[in-house]
Structure formats: structure tokens, C-alpha cells
C-alpha positions as CSV (number, residue, x, y, z in Angstrom):
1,X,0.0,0.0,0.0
2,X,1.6,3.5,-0.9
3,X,2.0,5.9,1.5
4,X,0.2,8.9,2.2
5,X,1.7,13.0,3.1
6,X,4.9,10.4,3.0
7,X,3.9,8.4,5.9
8,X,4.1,4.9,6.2
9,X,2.1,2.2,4.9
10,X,0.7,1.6,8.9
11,X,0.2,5.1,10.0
12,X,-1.9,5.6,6.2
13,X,-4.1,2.6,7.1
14,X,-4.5,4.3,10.3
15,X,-5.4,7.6,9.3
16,X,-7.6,6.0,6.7
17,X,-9.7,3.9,9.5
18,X,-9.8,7.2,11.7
19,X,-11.6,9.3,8.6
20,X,-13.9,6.5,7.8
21,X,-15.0,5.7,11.6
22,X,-15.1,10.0,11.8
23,X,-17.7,9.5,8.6
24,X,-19.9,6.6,9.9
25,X,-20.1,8.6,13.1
26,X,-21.1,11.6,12.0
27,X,-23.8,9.7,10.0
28,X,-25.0,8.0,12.2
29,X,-25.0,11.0,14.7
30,X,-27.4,12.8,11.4
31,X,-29.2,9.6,11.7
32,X,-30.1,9.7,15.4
33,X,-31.0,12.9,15.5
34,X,-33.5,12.8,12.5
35,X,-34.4,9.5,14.0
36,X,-35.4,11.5,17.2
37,X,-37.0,14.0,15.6
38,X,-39.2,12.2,14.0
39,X,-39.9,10.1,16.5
40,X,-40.4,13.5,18.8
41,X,-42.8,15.1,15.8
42,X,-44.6,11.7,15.3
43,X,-45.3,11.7,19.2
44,X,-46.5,15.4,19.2
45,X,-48.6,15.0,16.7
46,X,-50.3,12.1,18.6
47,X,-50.7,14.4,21.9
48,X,-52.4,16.3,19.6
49,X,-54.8,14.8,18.2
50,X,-55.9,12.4,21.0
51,X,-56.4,16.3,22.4
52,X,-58.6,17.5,19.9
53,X,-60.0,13.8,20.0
54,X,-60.8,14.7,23.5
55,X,-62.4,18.2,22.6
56,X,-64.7,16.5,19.9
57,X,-66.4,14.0,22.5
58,X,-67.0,16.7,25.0
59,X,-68.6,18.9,22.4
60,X,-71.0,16.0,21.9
61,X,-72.1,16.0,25.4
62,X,-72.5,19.7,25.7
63,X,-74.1,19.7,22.2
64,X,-76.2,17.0,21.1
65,X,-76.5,15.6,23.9
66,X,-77.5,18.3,26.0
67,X,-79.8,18.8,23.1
68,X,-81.3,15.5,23.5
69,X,-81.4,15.3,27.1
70,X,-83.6,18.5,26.7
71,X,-86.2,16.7,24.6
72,X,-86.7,13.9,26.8
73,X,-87.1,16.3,29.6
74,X,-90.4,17.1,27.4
75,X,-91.1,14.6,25.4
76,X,-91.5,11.2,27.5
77,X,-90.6,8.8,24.1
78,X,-87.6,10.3,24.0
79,X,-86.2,8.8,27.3
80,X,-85.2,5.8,26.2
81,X,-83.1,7.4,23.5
82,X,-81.3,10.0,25.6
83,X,-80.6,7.1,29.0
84,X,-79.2,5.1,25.9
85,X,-76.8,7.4,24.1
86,X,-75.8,9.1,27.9
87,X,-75.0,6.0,29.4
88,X,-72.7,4.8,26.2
89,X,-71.0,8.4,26.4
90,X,-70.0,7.6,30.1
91,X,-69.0,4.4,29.4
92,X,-66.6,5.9,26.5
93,X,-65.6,8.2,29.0
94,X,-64.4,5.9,31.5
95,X,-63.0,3.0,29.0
96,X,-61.2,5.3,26.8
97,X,-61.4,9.3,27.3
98,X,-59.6,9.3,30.8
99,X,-57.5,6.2,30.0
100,X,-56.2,8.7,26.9
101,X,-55.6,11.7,29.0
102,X,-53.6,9.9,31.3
103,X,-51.6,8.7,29.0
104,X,-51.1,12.1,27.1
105,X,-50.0,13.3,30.5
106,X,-47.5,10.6,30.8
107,X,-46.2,10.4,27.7
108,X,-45.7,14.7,27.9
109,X,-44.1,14.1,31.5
110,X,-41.6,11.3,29.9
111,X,-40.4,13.6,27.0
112,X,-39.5,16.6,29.3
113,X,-37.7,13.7,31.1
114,X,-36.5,12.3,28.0
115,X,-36.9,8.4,28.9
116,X,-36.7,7.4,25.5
117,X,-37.7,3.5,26.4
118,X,-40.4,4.5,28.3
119,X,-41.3,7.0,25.9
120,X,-42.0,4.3,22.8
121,X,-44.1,1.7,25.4
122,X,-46.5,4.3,26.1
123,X,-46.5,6.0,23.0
124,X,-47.5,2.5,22.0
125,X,-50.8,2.3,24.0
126,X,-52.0,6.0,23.7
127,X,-52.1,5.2,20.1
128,X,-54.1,2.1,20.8
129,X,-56.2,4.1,22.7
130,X,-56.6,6.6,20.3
131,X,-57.2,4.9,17.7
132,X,-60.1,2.7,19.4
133,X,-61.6,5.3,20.9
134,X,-61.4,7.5,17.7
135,X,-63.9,4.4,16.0
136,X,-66.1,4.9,19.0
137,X,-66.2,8.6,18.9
138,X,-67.1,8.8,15.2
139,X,-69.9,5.7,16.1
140,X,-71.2,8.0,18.5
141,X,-71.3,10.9,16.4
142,X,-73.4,8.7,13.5
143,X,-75.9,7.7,16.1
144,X,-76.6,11.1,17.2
145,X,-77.0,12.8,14.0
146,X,-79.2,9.8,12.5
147,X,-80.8,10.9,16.2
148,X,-81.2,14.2,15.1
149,X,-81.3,13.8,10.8
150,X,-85.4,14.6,11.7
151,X,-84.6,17.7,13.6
152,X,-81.8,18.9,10.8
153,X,-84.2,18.7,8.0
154,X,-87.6,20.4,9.4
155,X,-85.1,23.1,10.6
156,X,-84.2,23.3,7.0
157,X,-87.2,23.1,5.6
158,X,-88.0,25.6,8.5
159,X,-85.9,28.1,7.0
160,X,-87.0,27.8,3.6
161,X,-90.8,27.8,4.2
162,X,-90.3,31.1,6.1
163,X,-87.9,32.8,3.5
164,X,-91.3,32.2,1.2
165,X,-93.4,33.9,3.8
166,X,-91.1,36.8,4.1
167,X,-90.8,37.0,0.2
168,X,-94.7,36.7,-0.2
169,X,-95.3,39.6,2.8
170,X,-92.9,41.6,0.9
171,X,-94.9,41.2,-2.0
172,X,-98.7,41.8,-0.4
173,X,-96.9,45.1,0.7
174,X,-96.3,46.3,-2.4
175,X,-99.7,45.6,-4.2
176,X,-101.6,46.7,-0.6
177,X,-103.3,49.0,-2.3
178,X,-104.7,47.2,-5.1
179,X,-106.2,44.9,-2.0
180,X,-108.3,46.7,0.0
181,X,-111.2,44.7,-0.1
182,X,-109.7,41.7,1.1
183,X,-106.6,43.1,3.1
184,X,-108.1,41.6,6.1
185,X,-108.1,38.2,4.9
186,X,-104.0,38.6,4.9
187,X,-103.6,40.2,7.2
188,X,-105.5,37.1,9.2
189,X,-104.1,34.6,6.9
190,X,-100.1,35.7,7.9
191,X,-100.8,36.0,11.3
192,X,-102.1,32.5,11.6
193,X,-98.9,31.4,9.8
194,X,-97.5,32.8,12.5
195,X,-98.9,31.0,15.0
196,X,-98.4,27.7,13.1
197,X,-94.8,28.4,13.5
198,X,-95.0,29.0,17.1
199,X,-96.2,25.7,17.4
200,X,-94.2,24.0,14.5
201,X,-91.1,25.7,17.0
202,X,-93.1,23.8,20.2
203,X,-93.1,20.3,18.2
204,X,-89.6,20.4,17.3
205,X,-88.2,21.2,21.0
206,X,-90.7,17.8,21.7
207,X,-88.7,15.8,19.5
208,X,-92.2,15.2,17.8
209,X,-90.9,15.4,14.1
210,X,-93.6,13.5,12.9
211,X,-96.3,16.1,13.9
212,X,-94.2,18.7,13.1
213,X,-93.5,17.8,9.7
214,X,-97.4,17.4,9.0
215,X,-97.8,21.2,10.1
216,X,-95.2,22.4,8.1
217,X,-97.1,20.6,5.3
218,X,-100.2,22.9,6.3
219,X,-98.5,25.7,6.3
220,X,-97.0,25.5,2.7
221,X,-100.6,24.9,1.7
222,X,-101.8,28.1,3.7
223,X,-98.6,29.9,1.5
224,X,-99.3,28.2,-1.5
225,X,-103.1,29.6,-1.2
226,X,-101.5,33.2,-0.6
227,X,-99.5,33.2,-3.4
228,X,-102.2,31.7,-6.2
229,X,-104.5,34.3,-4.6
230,X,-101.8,37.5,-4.8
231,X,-101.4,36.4,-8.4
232,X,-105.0,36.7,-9.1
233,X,-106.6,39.0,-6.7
234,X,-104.8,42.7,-8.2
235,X,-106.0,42.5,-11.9
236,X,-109.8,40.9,-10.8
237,X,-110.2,44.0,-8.5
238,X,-108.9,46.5,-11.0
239,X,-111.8,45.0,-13.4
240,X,-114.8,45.2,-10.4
241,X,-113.5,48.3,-8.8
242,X,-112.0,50.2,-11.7
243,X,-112.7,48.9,-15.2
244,X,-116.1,47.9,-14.7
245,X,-117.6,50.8,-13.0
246,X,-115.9,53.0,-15.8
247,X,-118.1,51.5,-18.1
248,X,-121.2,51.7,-16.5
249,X,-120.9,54.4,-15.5
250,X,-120.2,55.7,-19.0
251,X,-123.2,54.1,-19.9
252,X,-125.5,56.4,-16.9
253,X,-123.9,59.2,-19.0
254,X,-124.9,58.2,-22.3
255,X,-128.3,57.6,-20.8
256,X,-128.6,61.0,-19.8
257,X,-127.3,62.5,-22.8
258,X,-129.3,60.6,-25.2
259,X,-132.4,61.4,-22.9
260,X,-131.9,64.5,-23.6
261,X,-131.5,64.7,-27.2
262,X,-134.8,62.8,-27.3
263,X,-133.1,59.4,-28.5
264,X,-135.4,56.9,-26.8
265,X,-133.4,53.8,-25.2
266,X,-136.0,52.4,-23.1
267,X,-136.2,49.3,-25.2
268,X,-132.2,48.1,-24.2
269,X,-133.8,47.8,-20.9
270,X,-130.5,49.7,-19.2
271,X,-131.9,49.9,-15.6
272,X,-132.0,46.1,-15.9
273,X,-128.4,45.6,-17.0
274,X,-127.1,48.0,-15.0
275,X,-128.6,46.8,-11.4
276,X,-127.7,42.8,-12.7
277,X,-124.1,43.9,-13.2
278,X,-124.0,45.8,-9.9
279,X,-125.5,42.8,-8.0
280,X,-123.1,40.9,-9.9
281,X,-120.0,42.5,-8.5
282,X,-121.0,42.6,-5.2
283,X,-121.6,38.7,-5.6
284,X,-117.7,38.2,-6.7
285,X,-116.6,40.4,-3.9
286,X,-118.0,38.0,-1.4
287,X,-116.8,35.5,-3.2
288,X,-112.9,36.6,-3.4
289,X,-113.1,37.4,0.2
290,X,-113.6,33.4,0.8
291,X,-110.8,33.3,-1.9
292,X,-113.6,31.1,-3.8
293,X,-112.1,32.2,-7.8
294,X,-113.3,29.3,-9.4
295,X,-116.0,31.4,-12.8
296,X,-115.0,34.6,-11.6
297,X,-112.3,35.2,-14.3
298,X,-115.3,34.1,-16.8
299,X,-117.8,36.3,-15.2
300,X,-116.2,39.4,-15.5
301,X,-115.3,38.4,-19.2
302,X,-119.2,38.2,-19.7
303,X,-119.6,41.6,-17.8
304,X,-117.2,43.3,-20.4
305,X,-118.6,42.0,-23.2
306,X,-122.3,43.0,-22.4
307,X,-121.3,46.4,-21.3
308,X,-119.3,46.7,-24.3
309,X,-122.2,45.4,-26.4
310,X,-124.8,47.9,-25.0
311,X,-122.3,50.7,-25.3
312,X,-122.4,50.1,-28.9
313,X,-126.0,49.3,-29.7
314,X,-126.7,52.8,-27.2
315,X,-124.3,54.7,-29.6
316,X,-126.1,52.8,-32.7
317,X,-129.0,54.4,-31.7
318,X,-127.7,57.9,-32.1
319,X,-126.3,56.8,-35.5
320,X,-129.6,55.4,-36.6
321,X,-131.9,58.4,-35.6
322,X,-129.6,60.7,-37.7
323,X,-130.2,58.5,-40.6
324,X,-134.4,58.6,-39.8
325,X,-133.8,62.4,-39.8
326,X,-131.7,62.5,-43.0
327,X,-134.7,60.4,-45.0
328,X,-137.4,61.6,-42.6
329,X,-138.5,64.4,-45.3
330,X,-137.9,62.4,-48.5
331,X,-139.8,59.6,-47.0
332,X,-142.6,62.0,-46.6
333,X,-142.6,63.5,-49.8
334,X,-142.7,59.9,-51.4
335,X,-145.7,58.7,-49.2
336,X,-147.8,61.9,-50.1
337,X,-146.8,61.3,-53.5
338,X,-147.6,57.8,-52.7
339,X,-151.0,58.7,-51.0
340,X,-152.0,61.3,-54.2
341,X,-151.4,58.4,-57.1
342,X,-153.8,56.5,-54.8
343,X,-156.5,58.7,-53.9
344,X,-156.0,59.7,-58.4
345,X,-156.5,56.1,-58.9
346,X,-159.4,56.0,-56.6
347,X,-160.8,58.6,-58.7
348,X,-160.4,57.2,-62.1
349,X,-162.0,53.5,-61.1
350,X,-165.1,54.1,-63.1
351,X,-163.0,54.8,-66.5
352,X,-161.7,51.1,-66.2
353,X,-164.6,49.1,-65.7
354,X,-165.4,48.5,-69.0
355,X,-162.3,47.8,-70.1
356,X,-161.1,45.5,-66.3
357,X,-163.2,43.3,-64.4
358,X,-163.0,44.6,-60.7
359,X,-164.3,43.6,-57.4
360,X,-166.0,47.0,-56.3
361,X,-165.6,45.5,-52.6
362,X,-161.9,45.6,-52.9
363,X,-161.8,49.8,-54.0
364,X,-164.3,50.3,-51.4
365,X,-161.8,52.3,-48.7
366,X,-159.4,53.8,-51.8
């Protein structure tokens, strides 16, 4: 073996061993400490989340449990339920939850002491603990919310069927004026949703889902009403308070005008129509107030078209006495004429005889 920096061929292997033993220490030094930090990082990271393991089963007695604990305290079916989950929690809690924490506080107690052996055996069983009573935990959790799935979704449907009565009160607001004549009938209508949510409220505390639903159900139909009603009710009204007054009322005035110009209209029989149509009206008004719409839309059609008719055979007669007037004197003129060749004819009967053979009876009156 050559020397090396001109030593000899023993003091080269020496130095040679010496900087390969400095190499594999200094490894394996890199090694253990990356080996311990790992080991420290995978052990923190335990603590940790058999912590927040810890946090998540207490929230589920001060939560849902507490919740349900609350509706047996009202509702006597739900007893059972609540004794049953309650006495599983404690059980959890004395098989696994304090177990854990004792062993997160020893295991934190051996790392500031840094007892490494000790420190991988009971590393060991928290994370048998942990990971058993994780399984439990999450069991727990399932039973609760399929518990509480009921209560979830009437709160949700809860939520929505009231965003629809906001939305719809917003919407009554706006066409109040156009409802005066059944405003009550909201008014009454809303509060008794109201009321039904009170008690929809009542029934869900109870744990009586099954009820509570079935009221819900009512009052979607209440809002359903509501809404096919505020669709219907602002244009109807406009027709019996507005539209069809208009036109009677234009009618009264063509009475009166044609009255006075002599232009008899007692044949159209207007009293008649216009008392009908009046009675009429008031009929649908009771009729919307019970929010009973069924003809109504058909009615009114009927109403217009009559009115509209009569308008037009009143304005027909105006047009048809100006044409009397206009022939009334050439009319006259032809009948005298008329009348003259007849009572000429009359005259000159006994010139004919010879010549026509004539029933004298039949001239008699000429």
C-alpha cells in the first residue's frame, strides 16, 4: 500500500480507518437525530390529536346531547333514546377518554424527562387508545345525527318555508293597495302562519318530528293559497273596482245625454243591465273574500262584453236616428206622392170598368 503525506504504509491505514470511523459517526449522529426528531414530531402529533379527540367528544355532550337530554325532559318517548346514548357516552368516557388523557400526560411528563424506552411503550398504548376510541367517537357521532337527521331537515325546511313567507309579505306590501277589499283576509291569513310556527317551534323542541312535519305541510298549503290568490286578486279587483264601473258608468252618462236629445233607449232595458251587473260585482266580492275564484275570471269576461255590447247598440241608436232624420222628409214626400197616385186612382176606377173586371168590394176604402 503506498504511503500517504509520506507516511508509512501503517500510520496511512490508520489515518484512513480514523476518517472513515469520523464518517460513519457523523452519519450515524445525522441519523439519530432525525431518527429523534421524527420520533419527537410523530409523538407530538399524537398528543395532539388524541387532544382534539378529547375536545370533539366533549362537544358531543355539551351539544347534542345536552340537546337531546332537553327533549326527553319534554317529550317522555324520547327517554329511552337520551338514557341510551348518555350511558354509552359515560362508558366511552371511563374506558377510553380518561384512559387517553392519562396517558397524554405521561407520555408529555416522559419527553421533558427524556426516557426514550419508556417513551416508545406508552406512546405505544396511547395510540391504541386513540385509535379505538377514535372508532367509538365517530360511532357516537353517526348515532346522534341519525338521532337528530329529523330535527336537521324540518329546521331546513323551517328556514325555507319562512324565507317564502317573508318573500310573499314583501310582495302583499307592495300591491296593498290594489287589496283593499280583502286586506283583512291577509292580514288574518299571515298571522295564523305565525302562530303555526310558534307551534311547528313547540313540536320540534318535543322531538315530535312526525307532527311537526305534517304542520309544516299545512303551512306551505296556507302559502301556496297566498300566493295563487296574490297572483290573481290585483287584476280581478282592478276589473270590479275600476274597469267595470268605468263602463257603467259611461253608460248612466250616455243615458242622460241621449235622454236629452230625445233618442229613446228604453227598449235596451238599461236599468235592468245595470242593477244585474251591480249585483253581480258585489256577488264576486263576497266570493274573493272566501278566496272562492273558481267562474270569476269568466264572469267578468261576460260583464265586459255585455257592457261593451250595450255601449255600442246605445251609440247605434244615435247613428240610426240621424239617418231617420236625414230620409225623414224624403220619406214623406214619397208617401204623399204615394198617397195622391192612390187617392187619383181611386178617382179614375169608373173609367176602367169596361175595359177590367174589378171587385168594387176591394176599392171600397181607396
Amino acid at each position: 500500500m503506498p504511503s500517504i503525506f509520506g507516511l508509512g504504509e501503517t500510520a496511512s491505514l490508520l489515518l484512513v480507518i480514523g476518517i472513515v470511523s469520523g464518517i460513519f459517526a457523523i452519519v450515524l449522529l445525522i441519523l439519530t437525530l432525525v431518527l429523534v426528531r421524527g420520533n419527537k414530531k410523530k409523538t407530538t402529533s399524537l398528543i395532539n390529536n388524541a387532544n382534539r379527540l378529547h375536545q370533539i367528544f366533549v362537544t358531543l355532550k355539551r351539544q347534542k346531547i345536552a340537546r337531546l337530554e332537553e327533549i326527553s325532559n319534554i317529550n317522555l318517548l324520547m327517554i329511552d333514546t337520551f338514557n341510551n346514548v348518555n350511558n354509552t357516552y359515560q362508558e366511552l368516557k371511563k374506558q377510553y377518554d380518561i384512559p387517553m388523557l392519562s396517558h397524554v400526560g405521561q407520555l408529555k411528563q416522559l419527553m421533558d424527562q427524556k426516557r426514550k424506552n419508556d417513551i416508545h411503550d406508552t406512546y405505544y398504548q396511547l395510540k391504541d387508545i386513540y385509535q379505538e376510541f377514535e372508532t367509538k367517537v365517530n360511532n357516537l357521532d353517526a348515532e346522534l345525527n341519525l338521532i337528530f337527521a329529523p330535527l336537521e331537515t324540518m329546521q331546513t325546511e323551517a328556514m325555507n318555508v319562512k324565507n317564502q313567507t317573508k318573500l310573499l309579505k314583501d310582495d302583499f306590501l307592495e300591491q296593498k293597495d290594489k287589496l283593499l277589499q280583502v286586506e283583512d283576509i291577509f292580514v288574518k291569513s299571515f298571522a295564523l302562519v305565525e302562530t303555526l310556527f310558534t307551534r311547528f317551534d313547540t313540536l320540534v323542541d318535543m322531538g315530535e318530528f312526525s307532527e311537526a312535519k305534517d304542520l309544516l305541510l299545512k303551512i306551505r298549503n296556507i302559502l301556496a293559497e297566498l300566493r295563487t290568490s296574490l297572483d290573481f286578486l290585483p287584476q280581478v279587483l282592478f276589473e270590479i273596482e275600476h274597469n267595470i264601473p268605468r263602463k257603467t258608468s259611461k253608460i248612466r252618462m250616455l243615458r242622460t245625454l241621449f235622454l236629452d236629445k230625445n233618442i229613446p233607449l228604453y227598449h235596451l232595458n238599461l236599468d235592468e243591465v245595470l242593477n244585474e251587473t251591480a249585483e253581480l260585482l258585489e256577488s264576486m266580492v263576497v266570493l274573493l273574500k272566501q278566496f272562492k275564484f273558481e267562474g270569476i275570471e269568466a264572469q267578468i269576461q261576460n260583464i265586459n262584453t255585455s257592457l261593451d255590447e250595450l255601449e255600442a247598440k246605445i251609440l247605434k241608436e244615435e247613428t240610426e236616428q240621424q239617418v231617420f232624420f236625414s230620409k225623414k222628409n224624403v220619406i214623406i214626400i214619397e208617401s204623399e206622392a204615394l198617397h195622391k197616385n192612390l187617392m187619383d186612382l181611386g178617382r179614375e176606377i169608373d173609367k176602367y170598368k169596361s175595359y177590367f173586371l174589378l171587385e168594387p168590394a176591394k176599392f171600397k176604402d181607396a
